[in-house]
C-alpha positions, 0 to 999 in steps of 0.5 A: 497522597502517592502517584503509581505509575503503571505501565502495561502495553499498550497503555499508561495508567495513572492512579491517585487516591481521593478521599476513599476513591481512586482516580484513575487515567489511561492514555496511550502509550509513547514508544520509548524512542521518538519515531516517525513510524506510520502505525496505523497502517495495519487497518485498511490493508487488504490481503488475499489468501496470505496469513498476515501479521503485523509486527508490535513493539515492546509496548504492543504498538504497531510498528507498520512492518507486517509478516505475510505468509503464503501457506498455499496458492488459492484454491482454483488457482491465483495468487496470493496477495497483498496490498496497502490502504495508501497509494504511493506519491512521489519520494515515497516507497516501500519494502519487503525482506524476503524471509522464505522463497517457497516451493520456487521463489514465486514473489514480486512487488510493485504498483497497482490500482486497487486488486479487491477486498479481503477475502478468507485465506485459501479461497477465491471469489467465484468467477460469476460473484455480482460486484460487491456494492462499494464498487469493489474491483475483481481479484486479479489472478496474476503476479503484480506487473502481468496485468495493464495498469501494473508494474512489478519485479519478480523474484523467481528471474529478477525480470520487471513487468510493466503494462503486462510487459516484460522491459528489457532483460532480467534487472537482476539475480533470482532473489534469496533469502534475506534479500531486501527490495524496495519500489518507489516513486521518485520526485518526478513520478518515475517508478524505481526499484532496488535490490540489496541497496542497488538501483536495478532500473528506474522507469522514466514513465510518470506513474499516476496515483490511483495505480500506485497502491503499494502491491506483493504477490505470491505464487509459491507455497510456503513463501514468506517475507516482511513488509514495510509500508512505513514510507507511505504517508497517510492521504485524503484519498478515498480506496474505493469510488468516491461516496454519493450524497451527503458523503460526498458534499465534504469534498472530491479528491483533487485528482478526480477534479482534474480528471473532470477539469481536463475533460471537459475543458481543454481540447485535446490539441491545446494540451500542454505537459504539466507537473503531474497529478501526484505532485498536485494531489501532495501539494492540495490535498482535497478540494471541493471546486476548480476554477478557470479564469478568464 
């Protein structure tokens, strides 16, 4: 009886003969180096007029670092977008390197609540589209951080936006080719961003989940850089409105129970400062009822 060993990426197969047949089991392939490498964060990531890529190793397993490409500015104008399928929670960030500036180095990151769904590159929605029935919201036009409920560091001045404002002078240098910036969310819920290694500001304003959906956009013909969301862990959080019915009966997200918890039952003068929903949502997960004692 002999044992092959055949390794073909992305999958190991085992062979072994029985009698005048062969046995044969395939499984997945382990990467070579033990790593703690989000790789399935390719799936759910959803993108606007950017040929995106994700990056593989030697086995053909994705390694959560992707390669988004603006090739040129939607038509009817808007951007180029990209975004993750996870929020950001506290002590978690991501990153891109900047590997071409295009026409003039129109490129920013940062935090936002879930842009739209996927839709071919080059092309817009039109502006009278019905809503899509999952409860899909509009496509913004503008660069992350231009639009309320956003925060973003623009690469074409090195300026920070957040809540469509500019906060204080420029952080930083116009941004070059090989530089690498990260935004993230520190243990307290502020937002931070850094340049090269360098912190360039840290926001003190503690940023709710739901808009913290790891964001880059585009605005410059041929700009391209490389994305890595591995610093965003995976979560039991739905991106679009929870399901109804059956769906539904699994449980709610901890967060839109507390939504509801504070609604209704705490007046708004006997409400006291708290650790934060992020802190909550990465400690409970989901939950199906919240209770108070009495």
């Amino acid at each position: 009886m002999t044992l092959e060993l055949l390794r073909p990426a992305p999958l190991v197969l085992w062979k072994e003969p029985v009698g005048e047949s062969t046995l044969a089991l395939a499984i997945p392939a382990e990467p070579a180096v033990a790593s703690n490498v989000n790789a399935d964060l390719w799936i759910p990531t959803a993108s606007l007029g950017v040929d995106l890529s994700a990056e593989e190793d030697e086995f053909g397993v994705r390694s959560g670092l992707f390669v988004a490409h603006c090739l040129e500015r939607p038509q009817g104008g808007g951007i180029c977008s990209v975004q993750g399928a996870f929020p950001c929670a506290p002590n978690e960030g991501f990153s891109i390197t900047v590997l071409s500036l295009g026409t003039f180095g129109e490129i920013a990151l940062g935090l936002a609540p879930p842009r739209a769904e996927a839709f071919p590159p080059g092309t817009l929605p039109p502006k009278d589209a019905a809503p899509a029935a999952d409860g899909a919201v509009a496509v913004m036009p503008d660069m992350v951080g231009w639009t309320a409920n956003e925060v973003g560091f623009l690469g074409d001045h090195g300026s920070c936006y957040m809540l469509s404002r500019q906060v204080g002078r420029n952080i930083s240098k116009p941004w070059a080719v090989g530089d690498k910036i990260e935004c993230g969310i520190d243990s307290v819920g502020g937002v931070y961003f850094t340049h090269n290694g360098k912190v360039v500001t840290e926001l003190s304003t503690r940023w709710r989940l739901g808009l913290a959906y790891p964001t880059v956009t585009m605005r410059s013909a041929g700009a391209r850089v490389e994305l890595n969301f591995r610093g965003i862990e995976p979560k039991p959080l739905p991106r679009r409105p929870a399901a109804t019915g059956a769906a539904a009966a699994t449980g709610q997200p901890t967060l839109q129970l507390l939504a509801a918890f504070k609604q209704v039952s705490i007046p708004e003068k006997g409400q006291k400062p708290g650790p934060g929903v992020p802190l909550l949502e990465r400690l409970f997960g989901r939950c199906s009822s919240l209770e108070m004692a009495r």
